[in-house]
Each structure stands twice: as structure tokens, then as C-alpha cells.
N, C-alpha and C positions, 0 to 999 in steps of 0.2 A: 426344618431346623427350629428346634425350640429355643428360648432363651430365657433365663432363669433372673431375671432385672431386679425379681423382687424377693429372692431367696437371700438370707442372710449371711452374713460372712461361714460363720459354722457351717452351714453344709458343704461351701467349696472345701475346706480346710479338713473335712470328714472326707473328702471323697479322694484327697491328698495322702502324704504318709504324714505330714503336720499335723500332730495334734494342738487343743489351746487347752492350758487347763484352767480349772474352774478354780481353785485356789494358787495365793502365792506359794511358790516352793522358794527354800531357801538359796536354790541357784536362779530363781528369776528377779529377788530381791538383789542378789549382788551386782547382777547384769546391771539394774535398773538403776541402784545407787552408784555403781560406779562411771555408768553412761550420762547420769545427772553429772557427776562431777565431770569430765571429761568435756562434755557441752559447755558448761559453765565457763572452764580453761578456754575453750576454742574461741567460744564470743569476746569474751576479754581480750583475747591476743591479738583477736584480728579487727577487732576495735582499735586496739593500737596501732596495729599496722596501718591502718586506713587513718587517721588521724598523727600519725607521724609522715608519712608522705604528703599531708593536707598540709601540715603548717611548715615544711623545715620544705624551704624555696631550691634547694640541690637536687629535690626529688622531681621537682615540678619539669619530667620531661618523659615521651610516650612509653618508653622502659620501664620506670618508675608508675606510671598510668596503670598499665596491665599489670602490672605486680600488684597494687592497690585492687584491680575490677579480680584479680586471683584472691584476693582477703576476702574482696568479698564477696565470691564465689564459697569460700570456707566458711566463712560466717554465715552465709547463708544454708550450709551443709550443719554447721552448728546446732542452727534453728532449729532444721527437719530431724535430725535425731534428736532435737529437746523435744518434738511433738510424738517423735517416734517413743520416746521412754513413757507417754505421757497416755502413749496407745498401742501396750505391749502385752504381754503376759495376758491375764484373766481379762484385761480390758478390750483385748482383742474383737472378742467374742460381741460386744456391744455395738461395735461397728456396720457402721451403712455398705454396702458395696461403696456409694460415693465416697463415705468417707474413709475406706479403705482404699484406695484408689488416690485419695488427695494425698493420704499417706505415704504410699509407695512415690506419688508424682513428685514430691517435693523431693526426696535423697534423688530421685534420677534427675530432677534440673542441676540440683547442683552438682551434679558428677558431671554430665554434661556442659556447664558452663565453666566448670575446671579442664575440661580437656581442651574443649575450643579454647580458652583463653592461655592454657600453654602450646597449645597449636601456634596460635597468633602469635604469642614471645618467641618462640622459635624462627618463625619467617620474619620477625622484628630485625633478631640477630641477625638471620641470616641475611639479610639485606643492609644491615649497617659492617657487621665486621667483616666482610668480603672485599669493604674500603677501609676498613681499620679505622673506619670511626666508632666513638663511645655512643653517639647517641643520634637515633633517627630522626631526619626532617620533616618525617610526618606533623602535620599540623594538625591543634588538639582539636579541629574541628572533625577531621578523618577519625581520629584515637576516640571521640566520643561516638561516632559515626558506628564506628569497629565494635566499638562496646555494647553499644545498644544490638549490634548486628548478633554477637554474640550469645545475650542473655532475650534476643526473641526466637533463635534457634534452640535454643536449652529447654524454654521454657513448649515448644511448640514439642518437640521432642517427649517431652516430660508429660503431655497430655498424650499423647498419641496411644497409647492404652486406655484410655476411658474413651478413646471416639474412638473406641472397635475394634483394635489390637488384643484381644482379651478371649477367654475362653469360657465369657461368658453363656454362648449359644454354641459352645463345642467343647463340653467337658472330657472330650478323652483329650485335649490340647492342653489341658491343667497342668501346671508346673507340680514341683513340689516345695519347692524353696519360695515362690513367690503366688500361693494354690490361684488365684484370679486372674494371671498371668501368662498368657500363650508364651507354647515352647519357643515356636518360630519367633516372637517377640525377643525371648530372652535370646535366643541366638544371633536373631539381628543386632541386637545392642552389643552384648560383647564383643561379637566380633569386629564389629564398626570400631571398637574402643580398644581394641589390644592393636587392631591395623592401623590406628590412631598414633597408637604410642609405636610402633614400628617404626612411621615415617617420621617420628619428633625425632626416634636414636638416631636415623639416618641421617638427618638433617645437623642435627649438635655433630656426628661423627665427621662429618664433612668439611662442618665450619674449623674444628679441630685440626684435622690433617691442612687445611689452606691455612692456618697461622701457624701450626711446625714449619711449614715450609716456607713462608715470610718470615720467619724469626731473626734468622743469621742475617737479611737485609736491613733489619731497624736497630743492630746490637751494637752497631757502626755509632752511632748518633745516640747519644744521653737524652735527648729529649724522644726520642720515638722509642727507644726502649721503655722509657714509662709510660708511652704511649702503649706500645704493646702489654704493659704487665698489666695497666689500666684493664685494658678491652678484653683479657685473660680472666681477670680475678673477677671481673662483671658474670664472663662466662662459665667460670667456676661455681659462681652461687646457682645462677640461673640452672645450671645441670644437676648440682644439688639437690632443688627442690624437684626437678623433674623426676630423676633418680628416685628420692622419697617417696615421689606420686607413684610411680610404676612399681613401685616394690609393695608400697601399703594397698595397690588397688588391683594390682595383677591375680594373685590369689581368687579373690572373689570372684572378679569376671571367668577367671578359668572356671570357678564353682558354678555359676550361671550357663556357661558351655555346655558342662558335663549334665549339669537341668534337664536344659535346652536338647542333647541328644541322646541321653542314657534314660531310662526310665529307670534300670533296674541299680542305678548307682545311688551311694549311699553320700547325699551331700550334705544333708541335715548335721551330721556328726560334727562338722565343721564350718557350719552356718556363722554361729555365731560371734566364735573366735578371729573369722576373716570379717567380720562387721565391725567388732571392735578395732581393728586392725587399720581396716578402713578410716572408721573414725578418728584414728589418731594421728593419719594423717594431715587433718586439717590443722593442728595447731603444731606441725613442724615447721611449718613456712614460718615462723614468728621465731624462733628458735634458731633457724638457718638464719634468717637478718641479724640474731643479735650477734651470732659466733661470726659473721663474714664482715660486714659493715659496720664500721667503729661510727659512721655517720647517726647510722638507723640507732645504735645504741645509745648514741649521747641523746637522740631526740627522743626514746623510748626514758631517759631517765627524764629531762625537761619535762613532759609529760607527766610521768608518777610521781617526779620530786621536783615540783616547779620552786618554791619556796626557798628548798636545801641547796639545788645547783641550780636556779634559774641565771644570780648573777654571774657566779664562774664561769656559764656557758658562752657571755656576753662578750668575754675577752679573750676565749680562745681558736684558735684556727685549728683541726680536727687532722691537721697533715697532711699526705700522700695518701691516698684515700682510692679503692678502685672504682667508686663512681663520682668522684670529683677533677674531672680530668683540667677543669680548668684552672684548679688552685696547683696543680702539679707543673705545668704549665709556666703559671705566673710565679710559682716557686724556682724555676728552671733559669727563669729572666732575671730574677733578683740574683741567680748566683753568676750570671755571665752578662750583665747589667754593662761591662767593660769591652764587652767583645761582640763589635757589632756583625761579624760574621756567623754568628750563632743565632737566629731568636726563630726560637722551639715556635713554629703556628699550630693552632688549635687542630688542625688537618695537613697532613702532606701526603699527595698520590702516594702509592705504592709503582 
């Protein structure tokens, strides 16, 4: 078995159906200006996001955790396509095997430590709203525990083609969408990642059908009814963004499949198109917080407009809110404050 350690990117990529070319064309300019801009948006957004769950104390709980280690799982996705723009096109060709390899390794951590970490909000929920509670008793020492467990999977994953995974010393195993890339690689990945996303549907579909079915029990009682719309409208976002995720990332994985077991299929055609696709998904998760949670928005403006609304924000209380269960709550008590047969607790069995 030979191995080619010190042939340069170009010759995999020649022995591929990918070519690189040597000058820009005016379709790799618009790729590259518009993927600069789109990066730019992502970091910013999930900058925010991770610094609006940091300061506004409503957030500070393991739901809210994971939604923040998801930012910045995107922002970290952000990054990698800002380096990916930065080593595309003609610049390809300059690249080290290693440093094409760091290249690829980065977008696959962060796909990877997006999946896992909506894996985790998944079994989050499904472990709290099966009591119909808003928010898990996990302690933040587990949630950081979980995180770190997370982003050293992703990261271990994301190497795992530079220690050997590779078609490096077996050039008929060459991709064509990924040329340094063994097929069997790319089939393991995808397929690990769409039976990923199978068991998150299954999971959200389940939690679904047990709250239809407990609905008509809590619609008795004014306080568990908002308890229910509460742990609903939580779970409406959370499927939102998952939904997003599966839709802006399904495509490609299927492309990586087809890679992975057709030789003779033409994925190249629609490489790129499923990348940028991809990519745009990272800054919908900032976009779903501000249309779902009127919370995340008032802190998202404190934030950009500390100056203009910092003091408005100081006196106002934000409502019925679907991640503020306890102001809903102690809203409940102020209206039956007379009637001590009633007082809504933050928990009642089902």
C-alpha cells in the first residue's frame, strides 16, 4: 500500500471529478463575497445569543445552557466557513494535505457538536416535559459536564479523518465532493447524522402525543393551563430550530451518501448550493429567538441599545412569557390573592 503524505492537494483533486481553478471566475467571487457576508451575520448573531443568555438571569437554566453551547456550536460553524472562504477557489490549490484536512475538520466539529447538542435538548425535554415541568433539575455542574462531553466528541470525530480515515494510501476510495476523503468515511458520517436526526423526530413526536393527551387534564385549572401553554410554546421553539436544522442540513448529507456510494452520480452540480444552505442555517437560530421569546428580544435590544432602552427595561415586567413560568405563576397569585383555595405551585404531578 502506498501512501501519498506528501503529494499536494492538486493531485487528489485531479484524480477526482473536482477541478480548482487557477484564476477567480466570476461565480467564485460571488460565492466567496456572499459567504464572507453570511459568516459575518452568523458570528454576530450568535454572539448575541450567547451573551443575552449570559446576562438576562431568566435564562440561567440547563434549557437555556444548551441553547447558548447550540450558538455556540454556530458560531463556531461561523468561524470554519470564514476560514473555509479564506481557503477556497484558486486558494485551494496552495493548501498542505494538513491544512486541507484542518479545513474540512473544522465544518465537521461543528456539525457535529450541533447535532449532539440538539440530541441533548431533546432527551432535556424529554425528561422534563413528561412531568410537565419547564425546566430540568439537572445541576449546572452535570450541564457543564454534558457540554464539555459534547464539544470533546465533535471535536474527536472531526479528527478522525486526518488519523486514517482518508484515501490517503487508497486512491480509488477518493471522494468526489470531499477528493481526501474516503467514501466509507463519508457514508459513516452521514449516515450516523440523518439516523441522528430520525431519533430527535421520534423523540419531539412522542413528547407531542403525551401532552395532546394530558391537555384536557390541566384545561380544568387556570394555573396549569399556563402551565401547559408555557412547556408547549418552549417546545414549539425548541422544534423550530430543530426543524431548521434538518431541513438546511438533510440535503447535503444525502449529497455526501450519494458520494459515499455512487461513483457515477453527479453531486458536484449541487455542491455548493447545499453549502450555502447549510451555512444559513446557523444564524436561523437567532431569528427563531427573536420571533418566539419576547424575553430573548427585549435582552437582544438592551444589548444593541443599552443607552436608548436600558432604563425602560428597568421597570418593566415582560408578561406571560413561555420561558418565564415563574412570573406566570406569581401573576396567577396576584389575581386569586383572595382565594386561598387556589395557589397555582410552580409543579403539580400529573
Amino acid at each position: 500500500m502506498v501512501c501519498h503524505n506528501n503529494a499536494n492537494v492538486s493531485f487528489f483533486y485531479n484524480l477526482s471529478k473536482k477541478s480548482i481553478s487557477d484564476t477567480w471566475r466570476p461565480k467564485d467571487v460571488v460565492v466567496v463575497s456572499l459567504g464572507l457576508l453570511v459568516c459575518a451575520f452568523v458570528i454576530f448573531a450568535n454572539i448575541l445569543v450567547m451573551l443575552a443568555i449570559f446576562i438576562n438571569r431568566r435564562f440561567h437554566y440547563p434549557i437555556y445552557y444548551l441553547l447558548g453551547n447550540l450558538a455556540a456550536a454556530d458560531l463556531f460553524s461561523g468561524i470554519s466557513y470564514l476560514y473555509l472562504m479564506f481557503h477556497t477557489g484558486p486558494w485551494t490549490s496552495k493548501l498542505s494535505i494538513h491544512g486541507w484536512f484542518v479545513r474540512q475538520g473544522l465544518i465537521d466539529t461543528s456539525l457535529t457538536a450541533s447535532v449532539i447538542n440538539l440530541m441533548a435538548i431533546a432527551l432535556e425535554r424529554h425528561q422534563t416535559i413528561f412531568t410537565m415541568q419547564l425546566h430540568s433539575k439537572m445541576t449546572n455542574h452535570r450541564v457543564v459536564l454534558l457540554i464539555v462531553g459534547i464539544w470533546l466528541i465533535a471535536i474527536v470525530l472531526g479528527l478522525v479523518p486526518s488519523m486514517g480515515w482518508s484515501c490517503v494510501c487508497n486512491l480509488q476510495q477518493c471522494s468526489n465532493m470531499a477528493p481526501l476523503y474516503s467514501r466509507s468515511y463519508l457514508v459513516f458520517w452521514a449516515v450516523l447524522n440523518l439516523l441522528t436526526f430520525t431519533v430527535m423526530v421520534a423523540v419531539y413526536t412522542r413528547i407531542f402525543i403525551y401532552v395532546r393527551r394530558k391537555s384536557h387534564r390541566m384545561s380544568q385549572h387556570t394555573s396549569q393551563a399556563k402551565h401547559k401553554e408555557t412547556v408547549v410554546n418552549l417546545m414549539k421553539t425548541v422544534v423550530m430550530i430543530l426543524g431548521c436544522f434538518v431541513v438546511c442540513w438533510t440535503p447535503g448529507l444525502v449529497l455526501l451518501l450519494l458520494d459515499g456510494l455512487c461513483e457515477s452520480c453527479d453531486v458536484l452540480t449541487y455542491e455548493k448550493f447545499f453549502l450555502v444552505l447549510a451555512e444559513c442555517n446557523s444564524f436561523m437560530n437567532p431569528i427563531i429567538y427573536s420571533y418566539r421569546d419576547k424575553d430573548m428580544r427585549d435582552t437582544f435590544k438592551r444589548i444593541l441599545c443599552f443607552p436608548c432602552v436600558g432604563s425602560q427595561q428597568e421597570g418593566e415586567h415582560s408578561g406571560a412569557h413561555f420561558n418565564t413560568l415563574e412570573q406566570e405563576v406569581l401573576s396567577e397569585s396576584d389575581g386569586t390573592q383572595h382565594d386561598n383555595s387556589v395557589k397555582p405551585p410552580l409543579k403539580r404531578p400529573l
